[in-house]
C-alpha positions in Angstrom: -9.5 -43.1 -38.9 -6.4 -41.1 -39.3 -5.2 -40.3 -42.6 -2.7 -40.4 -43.8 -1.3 -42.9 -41.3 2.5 -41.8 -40.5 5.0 -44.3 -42.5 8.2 -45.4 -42.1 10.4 -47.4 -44.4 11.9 -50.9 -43.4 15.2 -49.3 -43.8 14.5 -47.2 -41.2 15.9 -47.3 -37.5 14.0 -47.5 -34.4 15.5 -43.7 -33.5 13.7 -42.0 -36.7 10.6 -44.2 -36.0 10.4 -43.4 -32.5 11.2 -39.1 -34.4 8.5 -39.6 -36.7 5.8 -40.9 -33.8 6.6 -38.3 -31.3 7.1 -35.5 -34.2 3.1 -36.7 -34.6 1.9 -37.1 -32.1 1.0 -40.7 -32.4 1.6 -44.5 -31.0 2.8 -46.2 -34.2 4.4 -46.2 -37.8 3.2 -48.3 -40.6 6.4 -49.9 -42.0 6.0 -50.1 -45.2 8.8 -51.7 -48.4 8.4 -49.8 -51.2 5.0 -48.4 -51.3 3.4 -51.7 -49.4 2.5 -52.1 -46.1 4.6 -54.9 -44.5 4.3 -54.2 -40.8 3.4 -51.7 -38.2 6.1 -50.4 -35.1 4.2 -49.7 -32.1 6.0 -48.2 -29.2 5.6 -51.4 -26.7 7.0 -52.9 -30.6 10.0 -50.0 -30.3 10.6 -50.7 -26.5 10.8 -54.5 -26.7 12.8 -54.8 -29.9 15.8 -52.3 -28.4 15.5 -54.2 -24.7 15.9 -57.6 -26.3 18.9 -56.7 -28.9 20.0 -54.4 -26.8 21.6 -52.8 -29.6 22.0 -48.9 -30.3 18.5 -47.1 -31.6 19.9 -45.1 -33.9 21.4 -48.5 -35.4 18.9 -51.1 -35.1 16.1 -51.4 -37.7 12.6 -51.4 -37.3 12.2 -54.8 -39.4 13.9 -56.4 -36.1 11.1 -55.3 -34.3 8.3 -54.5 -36.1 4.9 -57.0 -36.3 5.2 -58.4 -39.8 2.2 -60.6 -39.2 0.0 -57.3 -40.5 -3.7 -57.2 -39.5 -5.5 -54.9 -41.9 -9.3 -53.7 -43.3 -10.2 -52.3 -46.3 -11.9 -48.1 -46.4 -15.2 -49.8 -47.3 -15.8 -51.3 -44.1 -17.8 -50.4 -40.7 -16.7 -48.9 -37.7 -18.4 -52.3 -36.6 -16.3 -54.7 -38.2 -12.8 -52.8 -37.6 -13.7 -53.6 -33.9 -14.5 -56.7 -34.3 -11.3 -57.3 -36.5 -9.6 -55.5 -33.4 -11.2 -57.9 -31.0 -10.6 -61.0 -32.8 -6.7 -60.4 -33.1 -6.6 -58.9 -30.2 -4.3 -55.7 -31.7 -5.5 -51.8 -30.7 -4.2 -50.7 -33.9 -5.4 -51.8 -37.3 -3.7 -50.2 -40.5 -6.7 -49.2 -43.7 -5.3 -50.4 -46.7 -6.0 -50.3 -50.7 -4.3 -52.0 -52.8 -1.2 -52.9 -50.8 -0.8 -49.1 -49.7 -1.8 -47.9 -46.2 -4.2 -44.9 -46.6 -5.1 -44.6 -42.9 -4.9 -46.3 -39.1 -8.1 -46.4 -36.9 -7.1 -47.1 -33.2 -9.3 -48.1 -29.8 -9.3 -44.3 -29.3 -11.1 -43.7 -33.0 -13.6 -46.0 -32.1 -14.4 -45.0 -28.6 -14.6 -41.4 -30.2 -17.4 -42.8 -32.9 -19.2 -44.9 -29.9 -21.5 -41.9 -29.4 -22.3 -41.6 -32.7 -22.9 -45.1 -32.9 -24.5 -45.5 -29.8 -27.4 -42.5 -31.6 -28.0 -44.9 -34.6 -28.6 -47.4 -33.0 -31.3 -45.6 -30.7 -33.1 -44.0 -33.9 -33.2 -47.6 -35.0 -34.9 -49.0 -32.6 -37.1 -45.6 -31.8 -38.2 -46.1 -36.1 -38.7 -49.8 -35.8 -41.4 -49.2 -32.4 -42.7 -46.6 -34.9 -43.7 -49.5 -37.5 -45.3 -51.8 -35.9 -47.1 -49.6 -33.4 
């Protein structure tokens, strides 16, 4: 997971969204009104929303083109069940939230980075389990 996930506010223009990504390093903002998530800008979000209004970046705002419909999973839950969250909604980036605020962002590339780890777990698992009822 990335912590703390890079914010922008709804206010904000596609211009400083697409500053604020590229300043770090990273594919999307969490849009957030006042302190609450409310969205997420991706760049395919970013490069959609300007071709269709085909408006000025530094004037058109990210609420135009931001998803609202917000996908999110709590810091309690597995590696496991972001995927599968991921899968199900078929979205590569899934905002961590608590209590309304975003406190991270785990991506496809966070997860293929933990499938290793995973992958270990999994083999001890099974190695302790042939170890019990041999």
């Amino acid at each position: 997971m990335s912590e703390p996930p890079v914010t922008v506010t709804h206010e904000a223009t596609i211009h400083e969204a697409i500053g604020a990504m590229l300043e770090h390093k990273v594919g999307s903002v969490i849009v957030e009104v006042d302190t609450n998530a409310a969205g997420i800008l991706t760049r395919s979000d970013a490069l959609r929303g300007s071709y269709h209004a085909g408006g000025n970046l530094r004037e058109l705002s990210v609420r135009r083109a931001m998803s609202a419909d917000l996908v999110t999973t709590k810091p309690t839950r597995t590696v496991r069940s972001a995927l599968r969250t991921m899968e199900l909604n078929e979205i590569k980036k899934l905002p961590v939230v608590e209590s309304l605020e975003a406190v991270g962002i785990i991506t496809m590339t966070d997860i293929a980075q933990q499938l290793p780890q995973q992958v270990r777990e999994a083999k001890q698992n099974l190695e302790r389990q042939d170890g019990w009822s041999g």
